[in-house]
Biopython code that builds the backbone (N, CA, C, O; Angstrom):
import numpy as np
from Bio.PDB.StructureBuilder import StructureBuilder

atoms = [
    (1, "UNK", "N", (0.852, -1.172, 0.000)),
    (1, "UNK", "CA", (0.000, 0.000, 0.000)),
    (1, "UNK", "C", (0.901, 1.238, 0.000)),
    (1, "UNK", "O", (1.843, 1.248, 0.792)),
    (2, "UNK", "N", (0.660, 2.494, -0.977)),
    (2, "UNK", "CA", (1.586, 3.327, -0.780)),
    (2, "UNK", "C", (0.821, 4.755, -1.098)),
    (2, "UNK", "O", (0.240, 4.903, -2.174)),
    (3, "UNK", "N", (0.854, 5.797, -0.103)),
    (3, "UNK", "CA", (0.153, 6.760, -0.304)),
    (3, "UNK", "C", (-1.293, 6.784, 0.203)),
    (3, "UNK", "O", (-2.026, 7.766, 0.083)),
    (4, "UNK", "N", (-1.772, 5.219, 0.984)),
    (4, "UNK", "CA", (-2.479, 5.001, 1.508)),
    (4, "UNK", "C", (-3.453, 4.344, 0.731)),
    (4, "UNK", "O", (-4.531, 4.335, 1.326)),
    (5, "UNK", "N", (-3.488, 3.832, -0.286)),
    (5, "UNK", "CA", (-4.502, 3.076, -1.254)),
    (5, "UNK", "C", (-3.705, 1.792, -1.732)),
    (5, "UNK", "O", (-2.481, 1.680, -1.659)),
    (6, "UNK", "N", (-4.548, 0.871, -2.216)),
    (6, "UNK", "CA", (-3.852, -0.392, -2.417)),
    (6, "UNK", "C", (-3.223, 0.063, -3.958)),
    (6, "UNK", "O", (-3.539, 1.073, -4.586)),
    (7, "UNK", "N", (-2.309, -0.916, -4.338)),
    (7, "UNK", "CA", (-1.606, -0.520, -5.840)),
    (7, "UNK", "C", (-3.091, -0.873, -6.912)),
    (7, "UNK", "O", (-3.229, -0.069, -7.834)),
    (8, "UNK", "N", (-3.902, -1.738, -6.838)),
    (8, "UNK", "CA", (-5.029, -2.072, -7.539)),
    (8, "UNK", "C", (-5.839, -0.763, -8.119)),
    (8, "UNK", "O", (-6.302, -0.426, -9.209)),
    (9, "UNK", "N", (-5.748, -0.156, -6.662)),
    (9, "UNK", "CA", (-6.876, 1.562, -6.568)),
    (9, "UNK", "C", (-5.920, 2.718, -7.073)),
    (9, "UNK", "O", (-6.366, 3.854, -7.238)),
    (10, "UNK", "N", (-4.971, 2.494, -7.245)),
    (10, "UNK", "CA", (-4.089, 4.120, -7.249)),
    (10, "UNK", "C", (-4.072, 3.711, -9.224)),
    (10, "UNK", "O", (-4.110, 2.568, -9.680)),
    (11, "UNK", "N", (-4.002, 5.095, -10.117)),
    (11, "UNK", "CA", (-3.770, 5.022, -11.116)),
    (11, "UNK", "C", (-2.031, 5.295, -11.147)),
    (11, "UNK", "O", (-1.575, 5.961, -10.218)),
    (12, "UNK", "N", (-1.192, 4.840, -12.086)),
    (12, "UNK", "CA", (-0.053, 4.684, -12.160)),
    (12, "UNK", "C", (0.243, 6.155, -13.561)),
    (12, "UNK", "O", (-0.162, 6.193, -14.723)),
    (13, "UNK", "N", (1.072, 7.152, -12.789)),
    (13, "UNK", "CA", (1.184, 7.822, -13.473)),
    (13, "UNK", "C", (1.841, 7.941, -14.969)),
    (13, "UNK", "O", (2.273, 8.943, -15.539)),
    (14, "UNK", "N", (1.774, 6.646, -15.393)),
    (14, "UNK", "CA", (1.896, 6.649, -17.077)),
    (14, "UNK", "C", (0.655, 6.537, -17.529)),
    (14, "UNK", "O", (0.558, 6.690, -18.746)),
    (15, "UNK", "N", (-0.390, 6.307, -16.916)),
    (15, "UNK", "CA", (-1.878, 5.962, -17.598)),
    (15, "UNK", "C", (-2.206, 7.541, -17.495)),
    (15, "UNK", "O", (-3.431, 7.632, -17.567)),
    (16, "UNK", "N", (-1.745, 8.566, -17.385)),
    (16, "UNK", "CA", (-2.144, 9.422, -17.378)),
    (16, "UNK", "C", (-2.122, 10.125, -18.466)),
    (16, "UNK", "O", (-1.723, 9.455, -19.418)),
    (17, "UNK", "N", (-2.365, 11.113, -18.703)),
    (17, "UNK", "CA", (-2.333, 11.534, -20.567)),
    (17, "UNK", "C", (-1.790, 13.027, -20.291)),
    (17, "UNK", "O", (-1.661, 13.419, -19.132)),
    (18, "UNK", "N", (-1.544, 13.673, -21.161)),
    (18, "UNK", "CA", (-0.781, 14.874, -20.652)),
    (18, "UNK", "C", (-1.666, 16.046, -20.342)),
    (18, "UNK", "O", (-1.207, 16.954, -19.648)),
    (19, "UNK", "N", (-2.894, 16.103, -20.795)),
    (19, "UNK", "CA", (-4.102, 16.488, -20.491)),
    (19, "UNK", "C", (-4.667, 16.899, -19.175)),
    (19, "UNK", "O", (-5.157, 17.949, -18.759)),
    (20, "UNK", "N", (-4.401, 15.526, -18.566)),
    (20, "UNK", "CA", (-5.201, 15.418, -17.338)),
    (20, "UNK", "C", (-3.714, 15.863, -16.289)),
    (20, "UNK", "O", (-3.972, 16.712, -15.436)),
    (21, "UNK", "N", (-2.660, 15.496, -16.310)),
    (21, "UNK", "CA", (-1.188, 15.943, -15.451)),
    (21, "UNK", "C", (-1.402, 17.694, -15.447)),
    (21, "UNK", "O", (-1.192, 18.535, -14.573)),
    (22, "UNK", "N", (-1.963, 17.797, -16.972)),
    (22, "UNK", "CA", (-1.890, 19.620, -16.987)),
    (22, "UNK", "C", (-2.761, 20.241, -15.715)),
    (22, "UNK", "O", (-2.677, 20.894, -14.674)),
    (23, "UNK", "N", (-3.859, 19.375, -16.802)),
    (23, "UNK", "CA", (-5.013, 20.059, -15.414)),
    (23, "UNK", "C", (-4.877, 19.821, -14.134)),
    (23, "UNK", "O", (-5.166, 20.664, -13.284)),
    (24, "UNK", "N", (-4.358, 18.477, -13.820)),
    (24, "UNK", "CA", (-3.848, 18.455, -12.023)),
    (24, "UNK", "C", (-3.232, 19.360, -11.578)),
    (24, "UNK", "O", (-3.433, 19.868, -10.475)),
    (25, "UNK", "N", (-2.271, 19.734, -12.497)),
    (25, "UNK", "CA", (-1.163, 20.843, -12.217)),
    (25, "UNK", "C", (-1.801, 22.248, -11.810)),
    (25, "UNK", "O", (-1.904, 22.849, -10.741)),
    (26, "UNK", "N", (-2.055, 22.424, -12.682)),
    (26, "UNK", "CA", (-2.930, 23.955, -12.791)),
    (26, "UNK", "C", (-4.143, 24.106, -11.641)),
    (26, "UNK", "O", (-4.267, 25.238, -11.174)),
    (27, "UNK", "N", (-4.936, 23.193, -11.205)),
    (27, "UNK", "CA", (-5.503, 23.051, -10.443)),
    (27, "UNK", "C", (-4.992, 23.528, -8.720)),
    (27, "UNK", "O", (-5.492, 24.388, -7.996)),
    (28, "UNK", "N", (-3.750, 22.540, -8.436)),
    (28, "UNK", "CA", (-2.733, 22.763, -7.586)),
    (28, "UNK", "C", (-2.542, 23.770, -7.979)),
    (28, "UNK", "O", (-3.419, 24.454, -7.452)),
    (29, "UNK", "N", (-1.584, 24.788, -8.979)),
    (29, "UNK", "CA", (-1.473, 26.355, -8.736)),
    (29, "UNK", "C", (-2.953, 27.336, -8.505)),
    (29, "UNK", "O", (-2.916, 28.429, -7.940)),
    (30, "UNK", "N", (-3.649, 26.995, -8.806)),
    (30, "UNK", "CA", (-5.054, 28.132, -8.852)),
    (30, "UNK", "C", (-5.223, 27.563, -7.264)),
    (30, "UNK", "O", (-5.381, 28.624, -6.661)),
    (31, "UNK", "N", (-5.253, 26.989, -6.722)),
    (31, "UNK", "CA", (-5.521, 26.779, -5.310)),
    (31, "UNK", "C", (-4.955, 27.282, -4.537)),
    (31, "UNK", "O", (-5.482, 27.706, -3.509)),
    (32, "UNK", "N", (-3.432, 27.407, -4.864)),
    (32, "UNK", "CA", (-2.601, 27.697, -4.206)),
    (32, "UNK", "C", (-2.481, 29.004, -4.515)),
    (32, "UNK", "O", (-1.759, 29.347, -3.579)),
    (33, "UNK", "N", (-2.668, 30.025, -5.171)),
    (33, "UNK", "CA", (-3.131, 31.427, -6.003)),
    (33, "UNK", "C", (-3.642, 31.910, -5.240)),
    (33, "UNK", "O", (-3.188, 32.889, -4.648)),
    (34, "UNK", "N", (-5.117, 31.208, -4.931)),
    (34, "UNK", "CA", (-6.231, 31.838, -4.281)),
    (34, "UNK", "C", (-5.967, 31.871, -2.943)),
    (34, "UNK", "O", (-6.351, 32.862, -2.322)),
    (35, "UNK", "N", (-5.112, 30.571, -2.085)),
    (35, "UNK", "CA", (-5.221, 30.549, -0.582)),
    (35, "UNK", "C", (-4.174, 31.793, -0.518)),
    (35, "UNK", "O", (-4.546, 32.532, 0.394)),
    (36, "UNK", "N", (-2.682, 32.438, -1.318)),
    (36, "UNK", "CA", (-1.942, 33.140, -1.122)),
    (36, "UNK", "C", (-2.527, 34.379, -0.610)),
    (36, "UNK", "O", (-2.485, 34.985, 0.461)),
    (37, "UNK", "N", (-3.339, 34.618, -2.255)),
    (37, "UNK", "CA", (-4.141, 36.186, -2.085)),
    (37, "UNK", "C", (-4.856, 35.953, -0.956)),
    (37, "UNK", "O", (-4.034, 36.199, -0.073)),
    (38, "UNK", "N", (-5.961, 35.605, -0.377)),
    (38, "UNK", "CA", (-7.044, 35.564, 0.729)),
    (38, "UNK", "C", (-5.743, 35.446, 2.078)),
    (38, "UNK", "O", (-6.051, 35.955, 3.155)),
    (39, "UNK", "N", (-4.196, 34.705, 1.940)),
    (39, "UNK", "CA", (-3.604, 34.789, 2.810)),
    (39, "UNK", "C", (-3.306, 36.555, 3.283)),
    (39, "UNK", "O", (-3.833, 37.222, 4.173)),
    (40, "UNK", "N", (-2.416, 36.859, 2.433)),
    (40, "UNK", "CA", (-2.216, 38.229, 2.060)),
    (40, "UNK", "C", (-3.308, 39.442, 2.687)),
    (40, "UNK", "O", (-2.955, 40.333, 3.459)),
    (41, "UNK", "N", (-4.432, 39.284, 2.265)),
    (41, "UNK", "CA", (-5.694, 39.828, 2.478)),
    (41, "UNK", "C", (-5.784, 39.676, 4.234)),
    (41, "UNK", "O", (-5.786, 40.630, 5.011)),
    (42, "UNK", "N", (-5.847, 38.376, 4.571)),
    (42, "UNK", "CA", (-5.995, 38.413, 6.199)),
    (42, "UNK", "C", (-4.262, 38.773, 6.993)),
    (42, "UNK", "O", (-3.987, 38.822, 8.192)),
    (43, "UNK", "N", (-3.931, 38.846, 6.556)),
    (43, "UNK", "CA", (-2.048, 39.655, 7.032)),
    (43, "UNK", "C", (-2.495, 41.116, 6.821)),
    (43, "UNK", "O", (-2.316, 41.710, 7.885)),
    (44, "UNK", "N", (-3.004, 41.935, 5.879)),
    (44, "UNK", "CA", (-2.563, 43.237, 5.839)),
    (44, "UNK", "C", (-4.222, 43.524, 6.996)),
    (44, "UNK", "O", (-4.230, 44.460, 7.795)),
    (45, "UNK", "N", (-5.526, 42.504, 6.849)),
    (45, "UNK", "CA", (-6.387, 43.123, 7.714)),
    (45, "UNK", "C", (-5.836, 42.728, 9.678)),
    (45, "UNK", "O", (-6.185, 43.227, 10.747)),
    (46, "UNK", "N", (-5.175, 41.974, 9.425)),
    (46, "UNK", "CA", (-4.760, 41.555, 10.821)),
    (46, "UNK", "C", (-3.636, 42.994, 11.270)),
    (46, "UNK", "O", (-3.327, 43.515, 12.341)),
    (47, "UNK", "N", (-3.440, 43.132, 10.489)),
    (47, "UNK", "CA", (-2.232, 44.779, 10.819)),
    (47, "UNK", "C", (-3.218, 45.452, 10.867)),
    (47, "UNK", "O", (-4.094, 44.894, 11.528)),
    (48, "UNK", "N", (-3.619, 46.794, 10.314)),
    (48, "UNK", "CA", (-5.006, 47.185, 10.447)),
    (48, "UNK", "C", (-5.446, 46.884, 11.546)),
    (48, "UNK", "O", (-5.341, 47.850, 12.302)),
    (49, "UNK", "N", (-5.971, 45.867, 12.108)),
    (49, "UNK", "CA", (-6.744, 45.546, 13.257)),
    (49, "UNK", "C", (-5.911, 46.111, 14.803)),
    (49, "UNK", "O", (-6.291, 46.749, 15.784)),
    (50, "UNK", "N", (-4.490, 45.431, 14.341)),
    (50, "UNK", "CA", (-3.249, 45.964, 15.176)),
    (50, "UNK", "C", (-3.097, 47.274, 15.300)),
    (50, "UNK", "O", (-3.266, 47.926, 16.330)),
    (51, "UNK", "N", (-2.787, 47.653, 14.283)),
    (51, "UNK", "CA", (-2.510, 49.171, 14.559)),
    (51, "UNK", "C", (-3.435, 49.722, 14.919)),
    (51, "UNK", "O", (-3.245, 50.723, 15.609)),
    (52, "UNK", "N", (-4.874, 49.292, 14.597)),
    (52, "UNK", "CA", (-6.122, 50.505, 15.347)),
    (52, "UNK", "C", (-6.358, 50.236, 16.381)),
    (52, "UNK", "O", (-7.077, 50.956, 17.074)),
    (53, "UNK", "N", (-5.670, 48.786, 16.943)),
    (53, "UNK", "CA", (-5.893, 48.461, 18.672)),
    (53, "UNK", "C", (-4.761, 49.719, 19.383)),
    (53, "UNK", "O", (-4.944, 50.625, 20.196)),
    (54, "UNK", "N", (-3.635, 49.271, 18.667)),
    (54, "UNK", "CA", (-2.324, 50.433, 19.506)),
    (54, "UNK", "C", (-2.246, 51.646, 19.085)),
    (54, "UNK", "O", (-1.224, 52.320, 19.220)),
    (55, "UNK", "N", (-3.241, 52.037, 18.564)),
    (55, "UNK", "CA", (-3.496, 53.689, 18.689)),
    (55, "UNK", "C", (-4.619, 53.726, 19.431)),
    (55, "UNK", "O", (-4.596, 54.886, 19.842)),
    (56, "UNK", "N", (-5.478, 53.281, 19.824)),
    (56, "UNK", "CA", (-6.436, 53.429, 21.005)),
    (56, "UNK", "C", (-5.867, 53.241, 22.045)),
    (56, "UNK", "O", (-5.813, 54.209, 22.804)),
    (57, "UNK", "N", (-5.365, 52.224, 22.390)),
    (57, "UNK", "CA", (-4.456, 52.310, 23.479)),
    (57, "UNK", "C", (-3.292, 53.173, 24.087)),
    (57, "UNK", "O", (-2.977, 53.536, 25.220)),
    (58, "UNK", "N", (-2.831, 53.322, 22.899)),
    (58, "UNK", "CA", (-1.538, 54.875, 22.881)),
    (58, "UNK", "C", (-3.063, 56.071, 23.343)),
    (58, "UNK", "O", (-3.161, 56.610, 24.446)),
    (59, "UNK", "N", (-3.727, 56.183, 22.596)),
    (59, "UNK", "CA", (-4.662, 57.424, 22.668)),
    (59, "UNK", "C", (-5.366, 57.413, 24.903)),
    (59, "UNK", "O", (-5.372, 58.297, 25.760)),
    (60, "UNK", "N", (-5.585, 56.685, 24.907)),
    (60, "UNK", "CA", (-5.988, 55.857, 26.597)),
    (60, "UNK", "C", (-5.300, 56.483, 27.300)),
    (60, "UNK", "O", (-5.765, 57.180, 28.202)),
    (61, "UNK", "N", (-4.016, 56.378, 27.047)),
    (61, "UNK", "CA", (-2.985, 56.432, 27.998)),
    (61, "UNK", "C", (-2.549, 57.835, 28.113)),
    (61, "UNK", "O", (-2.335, 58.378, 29.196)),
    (62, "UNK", "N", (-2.404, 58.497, 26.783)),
    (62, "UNK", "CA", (-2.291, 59.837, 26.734)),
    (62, "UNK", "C", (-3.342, 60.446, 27.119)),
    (62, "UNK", "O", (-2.852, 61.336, 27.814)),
    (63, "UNK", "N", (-4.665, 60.613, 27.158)),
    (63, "UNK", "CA", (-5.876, 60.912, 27.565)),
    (63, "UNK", "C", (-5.551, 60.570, 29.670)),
    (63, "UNK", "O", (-5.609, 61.529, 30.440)),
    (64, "UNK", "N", (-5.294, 59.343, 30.117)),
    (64, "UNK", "CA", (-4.922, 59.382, 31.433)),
    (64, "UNK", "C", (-3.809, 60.249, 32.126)),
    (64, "UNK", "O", (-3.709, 60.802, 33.222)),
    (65, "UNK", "N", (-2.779, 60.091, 30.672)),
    (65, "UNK", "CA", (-1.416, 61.154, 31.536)),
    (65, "UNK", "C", (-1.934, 62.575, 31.347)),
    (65, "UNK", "O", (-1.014, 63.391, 31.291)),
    (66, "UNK", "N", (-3.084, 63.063, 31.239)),
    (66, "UNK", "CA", (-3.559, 63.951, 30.485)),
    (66, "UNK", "C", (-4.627, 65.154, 32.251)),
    (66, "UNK", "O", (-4.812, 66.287, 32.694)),
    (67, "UNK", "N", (-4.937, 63.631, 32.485)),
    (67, "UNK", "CA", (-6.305, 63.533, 33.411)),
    (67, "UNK", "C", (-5.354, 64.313, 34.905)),
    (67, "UNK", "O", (-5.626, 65.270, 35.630)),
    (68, "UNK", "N", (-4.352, 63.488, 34.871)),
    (68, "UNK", "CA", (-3.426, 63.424, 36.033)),
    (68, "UNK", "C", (-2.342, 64.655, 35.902)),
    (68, "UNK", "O", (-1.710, 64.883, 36.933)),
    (69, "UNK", "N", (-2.146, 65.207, 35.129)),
    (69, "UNK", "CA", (-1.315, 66.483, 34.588)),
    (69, "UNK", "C", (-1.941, 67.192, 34.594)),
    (69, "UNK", "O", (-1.561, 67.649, 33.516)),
    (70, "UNK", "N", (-2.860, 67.965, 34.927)),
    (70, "UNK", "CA", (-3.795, 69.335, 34.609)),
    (70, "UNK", "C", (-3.916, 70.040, 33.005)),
    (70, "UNK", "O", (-3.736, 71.076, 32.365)),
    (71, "UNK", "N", (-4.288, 68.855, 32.930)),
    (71, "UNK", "CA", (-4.578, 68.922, 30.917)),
    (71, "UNK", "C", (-3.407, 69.075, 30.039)),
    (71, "UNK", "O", (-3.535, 69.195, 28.821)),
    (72, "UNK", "N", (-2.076, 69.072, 30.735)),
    (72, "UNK", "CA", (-1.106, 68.620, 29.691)),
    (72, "UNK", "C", (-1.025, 67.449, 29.008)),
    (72, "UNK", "O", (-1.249, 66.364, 29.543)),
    (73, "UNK", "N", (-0.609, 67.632, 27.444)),
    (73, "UNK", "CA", (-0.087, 66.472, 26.881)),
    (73, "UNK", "C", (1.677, 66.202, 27.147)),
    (73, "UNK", "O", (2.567, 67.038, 27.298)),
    (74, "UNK", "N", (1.734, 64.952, 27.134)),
    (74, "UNK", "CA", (3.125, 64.466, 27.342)),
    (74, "UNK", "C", (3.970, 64.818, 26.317)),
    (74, "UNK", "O", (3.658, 64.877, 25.127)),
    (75, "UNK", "N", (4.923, 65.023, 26.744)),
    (75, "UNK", "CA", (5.996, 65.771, 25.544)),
    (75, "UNK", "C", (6.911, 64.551, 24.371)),
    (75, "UNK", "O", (7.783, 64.600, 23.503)),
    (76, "UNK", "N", (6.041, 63.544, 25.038)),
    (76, "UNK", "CA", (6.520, 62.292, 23.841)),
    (76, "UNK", "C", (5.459, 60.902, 24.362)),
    (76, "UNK", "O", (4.647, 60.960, 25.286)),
    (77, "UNK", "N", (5.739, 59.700, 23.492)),
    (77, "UNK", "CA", (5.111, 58.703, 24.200)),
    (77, "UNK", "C", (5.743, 58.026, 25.313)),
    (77, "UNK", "O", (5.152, 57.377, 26.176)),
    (78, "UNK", "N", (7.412, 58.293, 25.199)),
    (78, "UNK", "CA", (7.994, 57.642, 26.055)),
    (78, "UNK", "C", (8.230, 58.265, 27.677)),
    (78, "UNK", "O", (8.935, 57.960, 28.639)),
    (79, "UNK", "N", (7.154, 59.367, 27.346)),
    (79, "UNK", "CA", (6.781, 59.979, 28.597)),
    (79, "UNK", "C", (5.613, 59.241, 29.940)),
    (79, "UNK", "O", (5.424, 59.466, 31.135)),
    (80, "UNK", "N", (4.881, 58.012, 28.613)),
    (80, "UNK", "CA", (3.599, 57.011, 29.382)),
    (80, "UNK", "C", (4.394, 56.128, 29.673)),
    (80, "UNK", "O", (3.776, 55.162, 30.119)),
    (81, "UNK", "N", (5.554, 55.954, 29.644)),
    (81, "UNK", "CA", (6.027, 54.414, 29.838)),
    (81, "UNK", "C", (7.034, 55.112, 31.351)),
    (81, "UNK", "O", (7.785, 56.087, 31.318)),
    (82, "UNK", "N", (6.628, 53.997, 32.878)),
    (82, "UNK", "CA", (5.684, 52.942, 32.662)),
    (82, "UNK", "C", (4.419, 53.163, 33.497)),
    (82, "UNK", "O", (3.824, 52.269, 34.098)),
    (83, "UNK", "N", (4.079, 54.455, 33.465)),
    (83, "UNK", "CA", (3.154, 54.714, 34.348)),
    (83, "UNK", "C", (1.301, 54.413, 33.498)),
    (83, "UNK", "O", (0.215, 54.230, 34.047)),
    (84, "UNK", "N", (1.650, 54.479, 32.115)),
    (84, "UNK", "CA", (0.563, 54.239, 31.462)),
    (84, "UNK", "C", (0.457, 53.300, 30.420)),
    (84, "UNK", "O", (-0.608, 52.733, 30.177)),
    (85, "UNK", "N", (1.530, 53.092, 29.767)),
    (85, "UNK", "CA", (2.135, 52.381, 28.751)),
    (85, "UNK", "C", (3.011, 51.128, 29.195)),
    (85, "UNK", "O", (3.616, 51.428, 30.224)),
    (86, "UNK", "N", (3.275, 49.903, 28.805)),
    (86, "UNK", "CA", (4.376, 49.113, 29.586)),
    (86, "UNK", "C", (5.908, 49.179, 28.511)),
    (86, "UNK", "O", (7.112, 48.992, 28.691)),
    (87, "UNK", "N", (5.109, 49.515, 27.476)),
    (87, "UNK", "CA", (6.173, 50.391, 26.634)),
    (87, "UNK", "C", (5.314, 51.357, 24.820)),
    (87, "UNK", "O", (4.312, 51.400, 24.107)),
    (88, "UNK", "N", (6.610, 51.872, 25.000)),
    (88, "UNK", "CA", (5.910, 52.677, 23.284)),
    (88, "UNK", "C", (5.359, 51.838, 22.310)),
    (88, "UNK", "O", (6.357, 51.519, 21.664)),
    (89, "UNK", "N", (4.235, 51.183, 21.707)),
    (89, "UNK", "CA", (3.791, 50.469, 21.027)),
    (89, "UNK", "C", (4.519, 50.899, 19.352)),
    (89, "UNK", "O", (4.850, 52.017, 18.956)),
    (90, "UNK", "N", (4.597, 49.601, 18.638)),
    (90, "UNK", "CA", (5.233, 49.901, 17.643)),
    (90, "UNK", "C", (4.232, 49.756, 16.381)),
    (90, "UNK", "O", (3.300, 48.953, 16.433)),
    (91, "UNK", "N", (4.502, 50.712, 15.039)),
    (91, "UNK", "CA", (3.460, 50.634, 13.702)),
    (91, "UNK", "C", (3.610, 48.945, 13.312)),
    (91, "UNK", "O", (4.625, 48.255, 13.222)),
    (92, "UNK", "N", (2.437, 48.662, 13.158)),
    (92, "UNK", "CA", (3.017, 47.214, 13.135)),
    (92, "UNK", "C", (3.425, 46.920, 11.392)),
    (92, "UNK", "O", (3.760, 45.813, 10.971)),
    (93, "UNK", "N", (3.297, 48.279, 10.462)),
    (93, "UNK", "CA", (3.411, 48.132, 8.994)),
    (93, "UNK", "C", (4.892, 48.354, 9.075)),
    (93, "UNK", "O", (5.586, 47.622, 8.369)),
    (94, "UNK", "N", (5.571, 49.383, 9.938)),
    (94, "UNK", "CA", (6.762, 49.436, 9.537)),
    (94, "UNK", "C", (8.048, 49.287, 10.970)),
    (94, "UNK", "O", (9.268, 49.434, 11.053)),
    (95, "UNK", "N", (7.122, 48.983, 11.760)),
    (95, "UNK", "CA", (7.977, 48.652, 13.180)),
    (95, "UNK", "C", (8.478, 49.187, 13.801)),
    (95, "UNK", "O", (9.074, 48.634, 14.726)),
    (96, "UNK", "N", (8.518, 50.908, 13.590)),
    (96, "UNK", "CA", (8.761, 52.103, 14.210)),
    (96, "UNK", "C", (7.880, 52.531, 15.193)),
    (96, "UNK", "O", (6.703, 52.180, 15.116)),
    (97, "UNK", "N", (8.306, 53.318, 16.213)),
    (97, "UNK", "CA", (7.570, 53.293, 17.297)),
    (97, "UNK", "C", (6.340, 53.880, 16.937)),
    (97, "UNK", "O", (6.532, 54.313, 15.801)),
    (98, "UNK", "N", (4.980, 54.178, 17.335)),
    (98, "UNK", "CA", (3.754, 54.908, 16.876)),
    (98, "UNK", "C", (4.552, 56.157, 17.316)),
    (98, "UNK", "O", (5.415, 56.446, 18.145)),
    (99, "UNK", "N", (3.683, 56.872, 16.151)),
    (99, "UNK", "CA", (3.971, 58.909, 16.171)),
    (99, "UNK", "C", (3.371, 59.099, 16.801)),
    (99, "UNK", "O", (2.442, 58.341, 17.081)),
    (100, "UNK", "N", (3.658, 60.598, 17.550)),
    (100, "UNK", "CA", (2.970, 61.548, 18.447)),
    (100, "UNK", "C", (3.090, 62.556, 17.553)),
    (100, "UNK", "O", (3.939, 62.699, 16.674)),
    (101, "UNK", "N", (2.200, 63.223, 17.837)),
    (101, "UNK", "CA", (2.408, 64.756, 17.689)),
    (101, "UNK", "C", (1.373, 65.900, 17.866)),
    (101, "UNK", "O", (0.310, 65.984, 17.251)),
    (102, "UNK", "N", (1.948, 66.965, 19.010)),
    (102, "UNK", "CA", (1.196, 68.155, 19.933)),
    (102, "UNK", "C", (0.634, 68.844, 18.429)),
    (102, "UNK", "O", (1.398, 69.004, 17.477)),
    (103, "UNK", "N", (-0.565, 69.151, 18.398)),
    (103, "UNK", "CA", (-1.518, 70.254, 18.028)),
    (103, "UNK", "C", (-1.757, 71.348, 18.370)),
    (103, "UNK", "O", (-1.647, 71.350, 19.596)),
    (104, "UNK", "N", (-2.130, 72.684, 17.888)),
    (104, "UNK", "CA", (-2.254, 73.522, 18.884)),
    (104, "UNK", "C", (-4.119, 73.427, 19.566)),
    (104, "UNK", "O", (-4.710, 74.059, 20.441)),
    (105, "UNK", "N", (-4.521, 72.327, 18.640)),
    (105, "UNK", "CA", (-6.059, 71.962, 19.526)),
    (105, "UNK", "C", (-5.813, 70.017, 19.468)),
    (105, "UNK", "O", (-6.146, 69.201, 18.608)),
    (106, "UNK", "N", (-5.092, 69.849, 20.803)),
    (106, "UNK", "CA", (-5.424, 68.158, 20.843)),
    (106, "UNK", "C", (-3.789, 67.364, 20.034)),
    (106, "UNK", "O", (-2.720, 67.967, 19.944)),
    (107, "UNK", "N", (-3.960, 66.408, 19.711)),
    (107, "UNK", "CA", (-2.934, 65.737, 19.582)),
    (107, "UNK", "C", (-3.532, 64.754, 18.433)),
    (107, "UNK", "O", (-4.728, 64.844, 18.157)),
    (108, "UNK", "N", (-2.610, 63.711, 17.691)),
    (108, "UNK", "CA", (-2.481, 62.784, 16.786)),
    (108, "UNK", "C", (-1.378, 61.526, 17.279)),
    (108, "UNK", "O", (-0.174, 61.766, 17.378)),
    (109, "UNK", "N", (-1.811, 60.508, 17.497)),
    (109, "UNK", "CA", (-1.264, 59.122, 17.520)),
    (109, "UNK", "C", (-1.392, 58.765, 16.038)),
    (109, "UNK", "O", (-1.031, 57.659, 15.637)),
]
sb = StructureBuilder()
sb.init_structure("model")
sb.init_model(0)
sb.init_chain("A")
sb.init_seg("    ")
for serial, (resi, resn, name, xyz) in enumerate(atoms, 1):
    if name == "N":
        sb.init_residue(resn, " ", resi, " ")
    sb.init_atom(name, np.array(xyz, "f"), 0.0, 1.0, " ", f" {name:<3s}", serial, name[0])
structure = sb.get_structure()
């Protein structure tokens, strides 16, 4: 038994015609095509998901160091760490720490 079927049940790949090897083939790539892209697709929405979790959270924390300061903003993020932050959360597209930056109405994570 090899491949898990008896030799009786398995077709022997010379009975095959070049026809049908194509289409097996091609079959195997279009499958493998489609799981890539839909892979791809759930990687860039799984970032996305990431990064809009650690800018709410960056935003939390600055909003608390905010509460506790008499409405100052922190003069960086590494100003929450570790009283609000356990550290500077990073862009998860390019692995740099998330941006800050003072407004003269409010702030941007």
């Amino acid at each position: 038994m090899v491949g898990g079927r008896p030799k009786s049940e398995r077709l022997p790949l010379r009975d095959l015609n070049d026809a049908q090897m194509l289409r097996t083939r091609m079959d195997k790539t279009v499958a493998f095509a489609s799981f890539f892209q839909h892979g791809t697709e759930l990687i860039r929405s799984t970032a996305n998901d990431s990064a809009r979790l650690r800018v709410a959270e960056t935003a939390l924390a600055v909003e608390r160091f905010r509460l506790a300061h008499q409405n100052q903003l922190p003069g960086s993020l590494a100003a929450l760490v570790p009283a609000y932050l356990k550290s500077v959360p990073t862009d998860p597209f390019d692995g740099q720490p998330l941006r800050f930056k003072r407004l003269e109405k409010g702030y941007v994570v």
